[in-house]
C-alpha positions as CSV (number, residue, x, y, z in Angstrom):
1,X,-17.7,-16.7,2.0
2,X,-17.7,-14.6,5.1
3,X,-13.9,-13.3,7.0
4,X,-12.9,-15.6,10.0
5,X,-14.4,-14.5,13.1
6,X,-12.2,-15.8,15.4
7,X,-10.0,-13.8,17.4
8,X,-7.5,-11.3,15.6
9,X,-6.9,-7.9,15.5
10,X,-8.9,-7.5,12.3
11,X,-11.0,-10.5,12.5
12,X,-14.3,-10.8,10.3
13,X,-13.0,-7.8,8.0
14,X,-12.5,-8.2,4.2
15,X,-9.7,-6.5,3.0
16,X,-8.1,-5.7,-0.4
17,X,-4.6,-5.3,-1.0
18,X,-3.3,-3.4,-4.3
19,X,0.5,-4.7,-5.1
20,X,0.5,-7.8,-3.5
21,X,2.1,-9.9,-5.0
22,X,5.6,-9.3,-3.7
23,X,7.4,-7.3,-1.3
24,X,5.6,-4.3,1.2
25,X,2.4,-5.9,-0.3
26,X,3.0,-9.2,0.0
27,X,3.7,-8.5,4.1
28,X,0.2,-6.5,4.5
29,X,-1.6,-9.4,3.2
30,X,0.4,-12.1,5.4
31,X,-0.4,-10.1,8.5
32,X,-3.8,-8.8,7.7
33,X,-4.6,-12.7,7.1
34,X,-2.6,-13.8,10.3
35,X,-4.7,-11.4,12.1
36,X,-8.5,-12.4,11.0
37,X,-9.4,-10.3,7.6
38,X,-10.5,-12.0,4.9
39,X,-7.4,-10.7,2.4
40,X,-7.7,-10.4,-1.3
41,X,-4.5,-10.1,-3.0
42,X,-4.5,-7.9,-6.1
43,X,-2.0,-7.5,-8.4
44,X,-1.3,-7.0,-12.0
45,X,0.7,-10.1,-11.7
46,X,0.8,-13.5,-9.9
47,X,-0.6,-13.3,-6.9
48,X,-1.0,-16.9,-5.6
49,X,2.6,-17.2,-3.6
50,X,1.1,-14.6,-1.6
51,X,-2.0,-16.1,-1.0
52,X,-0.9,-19.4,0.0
53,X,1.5,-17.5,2.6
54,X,-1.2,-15.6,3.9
55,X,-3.3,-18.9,3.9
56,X,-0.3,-20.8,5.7
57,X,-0.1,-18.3,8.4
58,X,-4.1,-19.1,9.5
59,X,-6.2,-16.6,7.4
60,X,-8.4,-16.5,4.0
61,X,-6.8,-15.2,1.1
62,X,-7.5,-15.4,-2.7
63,X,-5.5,-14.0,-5.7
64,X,-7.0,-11.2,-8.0
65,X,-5.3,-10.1,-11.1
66,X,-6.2,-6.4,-12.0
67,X,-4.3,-3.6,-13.8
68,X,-5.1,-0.3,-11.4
69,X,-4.6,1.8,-14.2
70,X,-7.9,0.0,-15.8
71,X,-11.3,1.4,-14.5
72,X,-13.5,-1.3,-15.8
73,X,-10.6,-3.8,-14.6
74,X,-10.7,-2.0,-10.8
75,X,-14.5,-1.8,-11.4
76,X,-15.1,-5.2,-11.7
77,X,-12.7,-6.9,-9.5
78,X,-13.5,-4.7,-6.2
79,X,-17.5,-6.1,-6.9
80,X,-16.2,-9.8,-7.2
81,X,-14.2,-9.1,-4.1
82,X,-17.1,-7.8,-2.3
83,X,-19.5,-11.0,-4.0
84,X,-17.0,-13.1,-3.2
85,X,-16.7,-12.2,0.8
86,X,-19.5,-10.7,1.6
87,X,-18.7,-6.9,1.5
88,X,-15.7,-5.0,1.7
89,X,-13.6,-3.1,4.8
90,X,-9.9,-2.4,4.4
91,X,-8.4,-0.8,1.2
92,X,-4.8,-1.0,1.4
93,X,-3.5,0.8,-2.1
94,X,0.2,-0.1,-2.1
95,X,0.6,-0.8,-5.7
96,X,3.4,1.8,-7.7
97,X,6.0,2.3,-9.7
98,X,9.5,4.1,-8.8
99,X,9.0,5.7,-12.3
100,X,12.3,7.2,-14.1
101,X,15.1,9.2,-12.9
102,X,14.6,11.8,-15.7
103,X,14.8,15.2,-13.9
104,X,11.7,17.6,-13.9
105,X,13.2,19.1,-17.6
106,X,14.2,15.9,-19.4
107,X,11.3,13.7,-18.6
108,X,9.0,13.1,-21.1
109,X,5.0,13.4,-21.3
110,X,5.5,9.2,-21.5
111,X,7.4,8.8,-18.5
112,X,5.1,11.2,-16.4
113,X,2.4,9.4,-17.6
114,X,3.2,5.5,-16.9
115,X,4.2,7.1,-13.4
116,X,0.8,9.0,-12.4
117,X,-1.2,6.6,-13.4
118,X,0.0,3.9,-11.5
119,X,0.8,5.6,-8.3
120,X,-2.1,8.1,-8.7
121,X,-4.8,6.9,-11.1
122,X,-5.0,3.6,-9.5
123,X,-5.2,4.8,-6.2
124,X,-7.8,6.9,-6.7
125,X,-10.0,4.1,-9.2
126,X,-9.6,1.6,-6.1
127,X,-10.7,4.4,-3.6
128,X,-13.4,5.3,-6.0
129,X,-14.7,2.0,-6.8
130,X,-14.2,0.7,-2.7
131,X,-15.9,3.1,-1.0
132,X,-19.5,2.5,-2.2
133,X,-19.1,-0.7,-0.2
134,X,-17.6,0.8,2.5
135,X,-21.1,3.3,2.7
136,X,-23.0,-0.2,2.6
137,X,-21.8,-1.4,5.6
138,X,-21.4,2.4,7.4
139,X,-17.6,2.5,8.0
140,X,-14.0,1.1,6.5
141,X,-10.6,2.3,6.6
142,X,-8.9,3.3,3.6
143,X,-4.6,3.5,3.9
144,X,-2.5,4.9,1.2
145,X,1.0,3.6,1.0
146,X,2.8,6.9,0.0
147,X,6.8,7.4,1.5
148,X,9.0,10.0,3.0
149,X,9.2,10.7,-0.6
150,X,5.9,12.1,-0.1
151,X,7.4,14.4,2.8
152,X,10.0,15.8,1.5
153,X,12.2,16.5,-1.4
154,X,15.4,14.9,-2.7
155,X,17.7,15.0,-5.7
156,X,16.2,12.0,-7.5
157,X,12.5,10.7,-8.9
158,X,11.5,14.1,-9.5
159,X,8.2,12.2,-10.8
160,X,7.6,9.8,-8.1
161,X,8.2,12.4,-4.9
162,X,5.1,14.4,-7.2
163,X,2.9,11.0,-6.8
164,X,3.9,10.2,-3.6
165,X,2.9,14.0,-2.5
166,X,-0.5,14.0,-3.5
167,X,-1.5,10.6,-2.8
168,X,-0.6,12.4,0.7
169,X,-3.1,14.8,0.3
170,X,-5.7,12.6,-1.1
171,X,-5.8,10.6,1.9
172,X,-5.9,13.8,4.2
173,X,-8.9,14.9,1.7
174,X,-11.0,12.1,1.2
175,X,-10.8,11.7,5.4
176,X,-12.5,14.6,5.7
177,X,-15.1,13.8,3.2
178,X,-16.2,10.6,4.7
179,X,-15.3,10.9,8.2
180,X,-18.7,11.6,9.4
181,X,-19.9,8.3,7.4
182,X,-17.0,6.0,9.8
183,X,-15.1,5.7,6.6
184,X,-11.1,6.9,7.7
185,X,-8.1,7.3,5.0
186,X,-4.6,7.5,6.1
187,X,-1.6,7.1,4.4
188,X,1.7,5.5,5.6
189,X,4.8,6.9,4.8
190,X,8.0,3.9,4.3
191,X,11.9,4.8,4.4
192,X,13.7,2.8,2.4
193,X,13.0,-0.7,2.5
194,X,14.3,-4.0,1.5
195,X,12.1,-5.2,-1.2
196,X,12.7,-7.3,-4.4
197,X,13.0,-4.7,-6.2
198,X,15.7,-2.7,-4.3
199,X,17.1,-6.2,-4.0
200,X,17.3,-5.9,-8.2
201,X,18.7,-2.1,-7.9
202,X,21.5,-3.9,-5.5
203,X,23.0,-6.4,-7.7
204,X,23.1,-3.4,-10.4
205,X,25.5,-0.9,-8.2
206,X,28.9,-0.3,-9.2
207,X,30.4,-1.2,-5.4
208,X,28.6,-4.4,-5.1
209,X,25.0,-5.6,-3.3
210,X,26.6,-5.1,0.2
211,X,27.6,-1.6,-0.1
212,X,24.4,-0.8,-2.1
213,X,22.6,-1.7,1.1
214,X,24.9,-0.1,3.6
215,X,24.5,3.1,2.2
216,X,20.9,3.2,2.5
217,X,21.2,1.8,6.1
218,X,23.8,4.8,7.3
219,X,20.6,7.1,6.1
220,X,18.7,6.6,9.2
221,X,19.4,6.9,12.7
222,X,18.1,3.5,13.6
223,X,20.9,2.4,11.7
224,X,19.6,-0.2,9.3
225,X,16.7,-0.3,6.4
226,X,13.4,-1.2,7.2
227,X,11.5,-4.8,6.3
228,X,8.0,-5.1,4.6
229,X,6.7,-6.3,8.5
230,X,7.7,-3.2,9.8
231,X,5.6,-1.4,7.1
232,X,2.8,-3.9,7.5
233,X,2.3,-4.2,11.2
234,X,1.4,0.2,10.7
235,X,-1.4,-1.0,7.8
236,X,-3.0,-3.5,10.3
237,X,-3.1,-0.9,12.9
238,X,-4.8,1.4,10.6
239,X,-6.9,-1.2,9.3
240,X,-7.9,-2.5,12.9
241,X,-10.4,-0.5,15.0
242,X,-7.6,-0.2,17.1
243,X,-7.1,3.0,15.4
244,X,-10.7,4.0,15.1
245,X,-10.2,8.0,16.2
246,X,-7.4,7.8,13.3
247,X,-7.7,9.8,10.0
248,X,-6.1,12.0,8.1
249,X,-2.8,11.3,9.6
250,X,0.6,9.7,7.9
251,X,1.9,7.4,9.6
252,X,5.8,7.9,9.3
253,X,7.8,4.6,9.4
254,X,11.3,5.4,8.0
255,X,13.5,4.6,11.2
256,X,14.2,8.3,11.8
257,X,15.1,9.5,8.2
258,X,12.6,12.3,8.2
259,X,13.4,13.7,12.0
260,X,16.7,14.5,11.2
């Protein structure tokens, strides 16, 4: 089953989406969809809400379940992806973990563990397993969903900030490796955003849901948090040709966190 090729910003592209099922994710595939790709949601959980939302708003979707973490899991689903539509483009990986608050001489071998291999294993399995496809058709666009966390530092996820850094650096890498066979990587680096999950992290603070989410809106300049469209209107870009003399760069969406 080939992509639509109607018009769209991405139209007649097949992409894959890692940690779709919900939240930053969930927007990437909705808009990727909306905007012409063929989208295959991949998550370790259910991602069918996501595909019949990406389906309502005009596009082809279908749900994969995959652990990242897996190679013959990752192995297997990117070649039924590629079967399935006919090849394979766009490699968003957005799946990861926030991982444990445990400071750099509490946490455990465990906890740095569960936290890597998400965030960096199962980046670089989909990378590894998606770019042989990518060769076959002589260009893609690979975009990492790191964050500011992968900027710069800050008294908490001692863990996470380590992933978020080199998945950073594995996107400025691997651009330079394939950029003279039309394959570019970029990585997009979110502020904080309301998600599900910070939407759990809310209801958990000691002054209350509200004031959990006003504090993280006085942190940048443009004075409120930032939604999974803002973070997935940046992925279509760098998934659209639109940004075809684009790689190696991060792509900085945290409404001014990082510039002050």
């Amino acid at each position: 089953m080939s992509a639509p090729n109607g018009a769209g910003r991405v139209a007649g592209k097949v992409a894959m989406v890692t940690g779709g099922a919900q939240g930053i994710g969930r927007a990437i595939c909705v808009r990727l969809a909306e905007h012409g790709a063929a989208v295959a949601v991949v998550d370790i959980g259910d991602g069918q809400a996501t595909a019949e939302l990406a389906r309502q708003a005009g596009g082809v979707a279908e749900p994969w379940r995959c652990n990242v973490t897996d190679e013959d899991q990752v192995a297997a689903t990117v070649a039924a992806i590629a079967e399935r539509f006919g090849g394979l483009d766009v490699l968003v990986n957005n799946a990861a973990i926030p991982g444990t608050q445990s400071q750099t001489h509490e946490a455990t071998q465990q906890e740095f563990d569960a936290v890597f291999d998400v965030n960096v294993r199962g980046v670089f399995l989909c990378t590894k397993h998606a770019v042989p496809h990518m060769l076959e058709r002589r260009g893609g666009s690979v975009v990492h969903i790191s964050s500011i966390s992968g900027l710069i530092g800050n008294a908490d996820l001692p863990l996470y900030h380590a992933t978020k850094g080199a998945v950073r650096l594995m996107a400025k890498t691997d651009a330079v490796v394939y950029a003279r066979r039309g394959i570019r990587v970029n990585s997009i680096h979110p502020g904080s955003v309301r998600t599900p999950l910070s939407e759990q992290a809310a209801q958990a603070h000691p002054d209350g849901v509200d004031a959990y989410f006003q504090m993280f809106a006085d942190m940048h300049p443009i004075g409120r948090q930032g939604t999974p469209d803002d973070i997935a209107y940046g992925a279509l870009y760098l998934a659209s040709d639109e940004s075809s003399f684009v790689t190696g760069s991060e792509l900085v969406i945290d409404g001014g966190y990082t510039a002050q």
